[in-house]
Structure formats: C-alpha cells, structure tokens
N, C-alpha and C positions, 0 to 999 in steps of 0.2 A: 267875498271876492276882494282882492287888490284895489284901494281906491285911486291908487293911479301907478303909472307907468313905472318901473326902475329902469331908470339906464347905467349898466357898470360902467363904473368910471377908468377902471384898468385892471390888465390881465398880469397873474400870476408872473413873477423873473425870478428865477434864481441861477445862483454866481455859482459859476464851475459847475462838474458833472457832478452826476449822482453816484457816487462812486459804489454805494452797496449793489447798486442794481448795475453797472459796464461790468462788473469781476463775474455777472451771472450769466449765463449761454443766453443768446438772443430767444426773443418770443418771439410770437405770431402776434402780429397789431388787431387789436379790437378796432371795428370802424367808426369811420366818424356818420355823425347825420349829414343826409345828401338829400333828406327830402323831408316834408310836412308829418308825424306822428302825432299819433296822442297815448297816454300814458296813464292811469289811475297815481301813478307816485310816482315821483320823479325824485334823485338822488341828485345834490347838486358836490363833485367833491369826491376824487378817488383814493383817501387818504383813509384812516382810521376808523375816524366818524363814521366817513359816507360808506365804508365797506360794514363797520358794525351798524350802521341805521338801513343799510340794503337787507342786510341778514335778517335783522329785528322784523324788517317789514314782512321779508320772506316766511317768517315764521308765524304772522300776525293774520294774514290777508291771505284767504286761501282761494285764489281763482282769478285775485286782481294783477293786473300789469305794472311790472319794477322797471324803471328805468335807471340806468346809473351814469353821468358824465364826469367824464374827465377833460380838465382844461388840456394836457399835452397828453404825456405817457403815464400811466400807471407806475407807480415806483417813481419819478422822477422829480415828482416835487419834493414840499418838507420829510411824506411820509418816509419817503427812501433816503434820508439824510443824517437821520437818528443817530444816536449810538447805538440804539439795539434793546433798551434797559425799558421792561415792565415791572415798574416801581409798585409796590404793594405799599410802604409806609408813608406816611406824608414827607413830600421832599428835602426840607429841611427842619433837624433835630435840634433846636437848640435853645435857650433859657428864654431871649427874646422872644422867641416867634411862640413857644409853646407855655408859656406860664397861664395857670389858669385856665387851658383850653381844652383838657383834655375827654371830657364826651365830646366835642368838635373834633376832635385829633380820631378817634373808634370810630367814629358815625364814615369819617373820610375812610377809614382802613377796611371799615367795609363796603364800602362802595367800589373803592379800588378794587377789592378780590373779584367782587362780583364784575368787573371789566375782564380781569386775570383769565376765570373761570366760563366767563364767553370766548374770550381767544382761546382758551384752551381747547375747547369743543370746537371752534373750526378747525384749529390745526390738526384733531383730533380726527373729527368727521371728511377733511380735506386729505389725508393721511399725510402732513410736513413732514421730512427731516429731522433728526432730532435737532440738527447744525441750523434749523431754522425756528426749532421752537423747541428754548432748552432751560427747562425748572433746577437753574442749578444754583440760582443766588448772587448774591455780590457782596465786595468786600468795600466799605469805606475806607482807608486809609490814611494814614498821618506820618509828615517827613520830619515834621518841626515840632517844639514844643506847645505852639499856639494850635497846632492842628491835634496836637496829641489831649490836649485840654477840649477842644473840640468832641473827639472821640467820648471822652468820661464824661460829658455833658449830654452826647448822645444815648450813651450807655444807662443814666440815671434815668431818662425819659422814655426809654423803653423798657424801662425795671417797673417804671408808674404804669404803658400800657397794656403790662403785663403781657411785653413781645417776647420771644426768644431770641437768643444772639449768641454768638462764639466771639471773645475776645481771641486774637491773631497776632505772636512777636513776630519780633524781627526776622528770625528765624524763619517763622511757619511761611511769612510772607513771601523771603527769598525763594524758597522749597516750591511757592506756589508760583509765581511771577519771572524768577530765574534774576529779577534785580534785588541787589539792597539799599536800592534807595528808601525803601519805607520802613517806620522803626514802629509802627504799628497800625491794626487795624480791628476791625470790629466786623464779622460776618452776618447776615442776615438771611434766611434760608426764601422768602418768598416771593424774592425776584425771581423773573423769567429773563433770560436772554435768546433774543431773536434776532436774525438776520432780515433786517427791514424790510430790504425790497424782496426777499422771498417769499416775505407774511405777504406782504402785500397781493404778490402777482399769483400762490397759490392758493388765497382765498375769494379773488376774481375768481380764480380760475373755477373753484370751486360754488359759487353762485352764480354762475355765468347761463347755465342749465335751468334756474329760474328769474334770473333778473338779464334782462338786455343792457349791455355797457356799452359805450362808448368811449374811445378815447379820441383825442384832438378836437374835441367840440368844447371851446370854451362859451359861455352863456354871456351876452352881447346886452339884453335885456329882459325885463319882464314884464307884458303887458299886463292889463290890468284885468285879465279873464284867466292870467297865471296861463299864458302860454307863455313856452320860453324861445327868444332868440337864441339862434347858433347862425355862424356865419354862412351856410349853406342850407338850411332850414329851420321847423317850428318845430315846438313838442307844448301839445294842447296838456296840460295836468290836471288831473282831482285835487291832487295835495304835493306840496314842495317840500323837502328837506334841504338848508343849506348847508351842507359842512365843510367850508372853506376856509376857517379857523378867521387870519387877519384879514383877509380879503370879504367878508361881512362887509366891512367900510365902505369896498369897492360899488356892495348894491345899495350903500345910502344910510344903512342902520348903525346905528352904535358911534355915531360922527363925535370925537374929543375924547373919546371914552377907553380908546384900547392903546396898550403901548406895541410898537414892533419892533421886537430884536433881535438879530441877526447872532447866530455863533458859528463856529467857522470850525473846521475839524481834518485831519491830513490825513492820509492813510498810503502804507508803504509798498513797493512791490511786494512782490512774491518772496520771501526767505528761502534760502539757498539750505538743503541739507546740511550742510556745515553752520551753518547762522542759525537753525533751530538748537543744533547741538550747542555750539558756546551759549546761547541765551540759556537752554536746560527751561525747568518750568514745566507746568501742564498746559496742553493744547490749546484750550479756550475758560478766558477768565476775563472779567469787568469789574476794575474798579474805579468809584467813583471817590472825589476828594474830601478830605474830611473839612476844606476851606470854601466856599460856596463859589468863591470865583477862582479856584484853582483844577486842575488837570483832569480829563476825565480818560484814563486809556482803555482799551479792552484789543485780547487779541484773540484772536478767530483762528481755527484751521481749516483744511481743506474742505470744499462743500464748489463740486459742479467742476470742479479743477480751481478755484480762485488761489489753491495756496493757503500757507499759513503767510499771513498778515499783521500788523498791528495798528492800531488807528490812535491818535491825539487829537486831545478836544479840549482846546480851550479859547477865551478871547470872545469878548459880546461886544458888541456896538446896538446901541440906540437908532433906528433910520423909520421916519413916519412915513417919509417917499414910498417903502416897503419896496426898498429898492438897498441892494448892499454896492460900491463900489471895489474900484481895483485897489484903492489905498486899504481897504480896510480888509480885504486879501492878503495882501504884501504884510502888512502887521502882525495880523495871524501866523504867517508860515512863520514868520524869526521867532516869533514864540513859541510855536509847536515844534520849531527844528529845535530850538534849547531844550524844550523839557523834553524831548525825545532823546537828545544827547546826555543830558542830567540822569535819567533813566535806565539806557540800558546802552552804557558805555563800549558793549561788548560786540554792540553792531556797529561800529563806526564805520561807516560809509555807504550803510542803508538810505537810498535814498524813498524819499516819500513819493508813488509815484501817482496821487490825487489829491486835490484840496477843493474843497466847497466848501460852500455856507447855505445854511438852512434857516426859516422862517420859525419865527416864534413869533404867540401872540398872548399880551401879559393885559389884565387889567391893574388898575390902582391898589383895588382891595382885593386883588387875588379870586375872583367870583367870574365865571361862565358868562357869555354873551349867550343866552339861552330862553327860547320860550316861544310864544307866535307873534310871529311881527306884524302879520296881516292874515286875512282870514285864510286859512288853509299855508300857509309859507309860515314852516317855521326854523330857527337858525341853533345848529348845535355846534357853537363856535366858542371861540376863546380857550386853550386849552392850557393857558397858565405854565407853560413851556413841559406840561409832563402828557404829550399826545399821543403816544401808545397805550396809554392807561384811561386818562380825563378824557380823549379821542373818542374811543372806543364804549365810554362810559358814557360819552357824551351822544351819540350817535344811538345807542340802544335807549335813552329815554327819549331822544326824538321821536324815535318809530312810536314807543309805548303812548304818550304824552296824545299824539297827532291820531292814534286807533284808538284808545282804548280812554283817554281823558287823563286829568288831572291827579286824580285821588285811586288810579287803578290799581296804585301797588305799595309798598312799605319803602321801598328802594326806589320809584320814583318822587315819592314825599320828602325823600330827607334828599334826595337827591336837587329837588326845588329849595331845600332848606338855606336859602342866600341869598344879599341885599343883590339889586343891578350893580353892573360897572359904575364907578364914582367918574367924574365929570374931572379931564387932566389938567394940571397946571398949564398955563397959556404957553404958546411960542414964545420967542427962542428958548426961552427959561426953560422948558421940559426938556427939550434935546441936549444943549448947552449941561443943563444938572446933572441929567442921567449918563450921557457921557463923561464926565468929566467925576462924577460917583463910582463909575465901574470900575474907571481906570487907576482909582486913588484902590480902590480893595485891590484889582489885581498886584497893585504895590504893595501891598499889605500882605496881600497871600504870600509874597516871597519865595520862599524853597514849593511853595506848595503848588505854585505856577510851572 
C-alpha cells in the first residue's frame, strides 16, 4: 500500500489544437466518472502507454476490471501531436552517440520491433486504415554537405548493425517528394507511419468492449489505499499504472530528474487539385532530417475527408513549467513558414491552417522513468521524445512487470536493462543552457532547418 497521500500538483496544457485528431469526423465522448468505483487496474494516461498497458492487462488478467482515464479527450494530448513516425532504429545514427555501443544499439532495435509488432496486432485486430497504420518506411534526408556527411555516418552504422537501407539521389527524392530541395537520402524499410489520433481513438475504440475508459477525468490525487481522486469521484484500485509520460512529476516522483521540451509543428489546409498536381510526388511520405535539429515533414492524403496535407516540424524549446507559451508559438511558425517556403516553392500561398506544440519528456541519460514507485503504483513514463514506439514499449512492460513480476520474460529483462534518471543541473543553469544549446544547433543545422 501507498505510504502516504499524492497530491497532483498540476494538470496536463497544451498550446494550440491537436491538429491530427480536428481533420478527423467527430466521435462520440467516453464519460467522465460522476460517481465512487472500484477497479482491479486502473490505467492512468490515454496516450500510447496507457492504451498499450490497457491492452497488456487485457491480455494478462482474465475476469479482472480495466479501468482506463483520460485527463481531457483521447487524441488530444501529446499522443495526437506526433508526427506519426514508429521508429524501429535507434533515433539517432551517428559516431558520437553510437561508438562502442553496439549490442546496446540490437538489444534497443529489438525492443522497438517488439512495440512495432504490438501496434501492428491492434491495428490489425482493430481493423485500421491503411492511412492509419501504414508499414511503408521513411527516408532520412540531407540538403547540405554537413547533413550529407550525416547520412554516410548513418549508413556505416547500420552496415555494423547489419540493418538494410536504400541509399536515395537527388533525383529519386524529387520523384518521391515532388521537391528538390534534397540532394540526398537514405531509406529505411521498418518504419510504420501512422495517423496519430486515429491509432489512438481506433484502438480505444477497440478495447473499449473489455476495459472501461474514461475521458475528462483528470486524477486530482492518490490516497494512500490507492484510491484515486477525480473531480466528481473515487476509483478504489488493486494496482495503478501511470502513463503520463512528464507529468509523473505532477504526482511527486522523479522531482529534478526529468527534462520537458516542447516542439511545435504547422500543418496546412487542404491542397487544391491543382497544388497536388504542381507539387507531383506520391501521396504519403515522411521524412525525417539527417540534422537532429532540423525539419521533420511528412505528407498525408486523404483519410475521412481530411485532404491531402502536409505538416512541418521543427523548433524545441526547454519549459520545466511544462507549460509552452505564445512566444515560443510565434517562433515556430516563422520557421516552419520558411522551411515550408524553402521546400516546396511550388505552393506559394498555401497557407498553414494549424500549429501546436506537443509535450516531450527526456531524461539526462536518455533512460525510462520506469518501475514501482509504491506498492502496487507503478510509472511507464519517460519516453525519451520517441512515444509511439518507447510509449507503447513502455506501457506493455508495465502491465508484464505489475502481473507477472520482474524476471517473467527476455524482453522485460533487457527491457529493465537501465541506470534511473540522473539528478539535472540546478536552476536557471539547466533552462538558460539547454535553451540557449538548442538554438546554437538549430543555427548550425542551416539549410537543414
């Protein structure tokens, strides 16, 4: 049992809409708790996690009571803000980050799949869209020579983990993307691309028949019998899962230890018959930057009526408030309207007709907020900014971990294989650095911004 009380300190905000989930036809609202329950497992978190740790449970516990809260809408938090990219490789390729590391580097790529290959069986089981869950891969790409060096440094370290890849000219790029602004790229076959808030709302939808969800019940506190507050009643629980990624903080755990950064991403109207033809290109493509803090675009076609689209993604800011402002809004869009203009010259006068920013939660040494905090509560948070994959990865060893113990499986063993979060540099120094670090690289990235 809980030896004392948690009181959350604050609820979940985020800036602007959720733009994946407004371009989708309205749902039907999940209710909120309006009165006293009790639960065998209670889900805290309608995002990745808490939809893969619902599932896991669902599969684990056969006769016991799922419960699933959501602090607002489904879709509308971090989950539905994404770009859409389920990374199978480790996120970044390059000499620094990867010397010497490479059974660390296998152990992550299998880990990852085995997140991959659970989405794939909901979307599967759930019957998605292809437009919502689509095994078609992504292309890193390079504008510059520093990015282009990028790419061959990538290319050498997935020669070592014996991955597959298609190198991509200028050419094949244009053919694929309908721009020439990229002078090369590097293909990767074991990305999934997904329409965020589709994953999302058709895999509620799909667990809805054995787990009870809630939406608009944000969790207020936690007594020390692990019942949990919501602002109109109680949910008595056996066992808690948290998956609320930065918001962990909010119930008291992991205090100095987590960074939150915020990235911000524009996405356009609708393309005009005419504006699909001048751009040319095939329908749906994601690429990400071969600079770490340069461009991420991807463009989508029609799916529910939303149109073909195209989204830009760049610009992080540092905020421990875990709160983004309007300044750092405004900042974004001049960037994203440039590299959208740098880009695809051919739509001049497309305007962008959404911008947000989404919640990211990073530790020092890149390591999970993950494990039992208190007896029966435990936290699958921290998702190291890749939460369609580490989410999902992170959420199915919670369920495992909390049924089945510690040593139940191969893949939750390596999947524990990790120091805790490191303790952060003190105020102002950490916010002052890290902002003021990001925005020296985004200088750096250049054409790649």
């Amino acid at each position: 049992m809980n030896t004392k009380k948690i009181n959350v300190k604050r609820l979940p905000k985020d800036p602007g809409p959720s733009a994946w989930n407004c371009i989708l036809k309205p749902e039907p609202q999940y209710p909120s708790i309006t009165d006293d329950i009790q639960a065998d497992w209670v889900v805290v978190g309608g995002g990745y996690a808490g939809i893969a740790a619902a599932r896991r449970l669902a599969q684990l516990v056969n006769g016991e009571s799922i419960v699933l809260l959501e602090a607002g809408r489904l879709a509308e938090g971090p989950a539905g803000r994404n770009s859409g990219f389920m990374i199978d490789l480790p996120h970044e390729l390059n000499s620094e980050s990867y010397a010497g590391a490479r059974d660390k580097d296998l152990q992550q790529i299998r880990l990852n799949r085995v997140a991959i290959a659970f989405a794939q069986e909901m979307a599967s089981e759930y019957g998605m869209d292809a437009k919502v869950f689509d095994p078609c891969g992504k292309i890193t790409a390079a504008a510059t020579d520093k990015g282009i060096a990028h790419i061959e440094s990538y290319r050498k370290h997935l020669d070592a983990l014996g991955e597959s890849y298609t190198l991509k000219s200028a050419e094949e790029l244009k053919a694929w993307t309908g721009s020439d602004f990229y002078r090369a790229g590097l293909f990767t076959p074991g990305v999934v691309m997904i329409q965020p808030a589709a994953f999302i709302r058709e895999a509620a939808r799909g667990l809805s028949d054995r787990v009870r969800i809630y939406e608009n019940t944000p969790v207020t506190a936690i007594e020390k019998d692990r019942t949990l507050v919501t602002p109109k009643g109680k949910i008595r629980a056996g066992g808690i899962i948290l998956a609320v990624n930065g918001h962990i903080q909010s119930f008291g755990f992991y205090p100095s230890r987590l960074l939150h950064v915020f990235t911000y991403a524009s996405m356009t109207r609708k393309l005009t018959p005419q504006e699909v033809r001048r751009l040319g290109g095939v329908p749906d493509w994601g690429i990400l930057p071969a600079d770490p803090l340069g461009t991420t675009v991807r463009r989508f076609s029609d799916y529910q009526g939303c149109g073909d689209r195209i989204v830009i993604r760049n610009h992080a800011t540092l905020n421990q408030s875990m709160e983004a402002n309007d300044r750092n809004l405004r900042k974004a869009a001049k960037l994203q309207d440039r590299s959208f203009d740098n880009r695809f010259p051919m739509l001049k006068g497309v305007e962008m007709e959404y911008r947000w920013g989404g919640r990211l939660c990073l530790s020092w040494n890149s390591v999970p907020a993950f494990g039992e905090m208190e007896d029966r509560i435990w936290s699958a948070c921290c998702q190291n900014g890749l939460g369609t994959v580490k989410g999902t990865l992170s959420g199915m060893m919670a369920a495992e971990m909390a049924v089945l113990g510690e040593g139940s499986s191969t893949t939750l063993r390596d999947f524990l294989d990790h120091q805790q979060p490191k303790r952060l540099p003190p105020e102002p120094f950490l916010s002052i650095g890290a902002n003021l670090t990001m925005r020296l690289k985004e200088w750096q990235a250049g054409d790649e911004l």
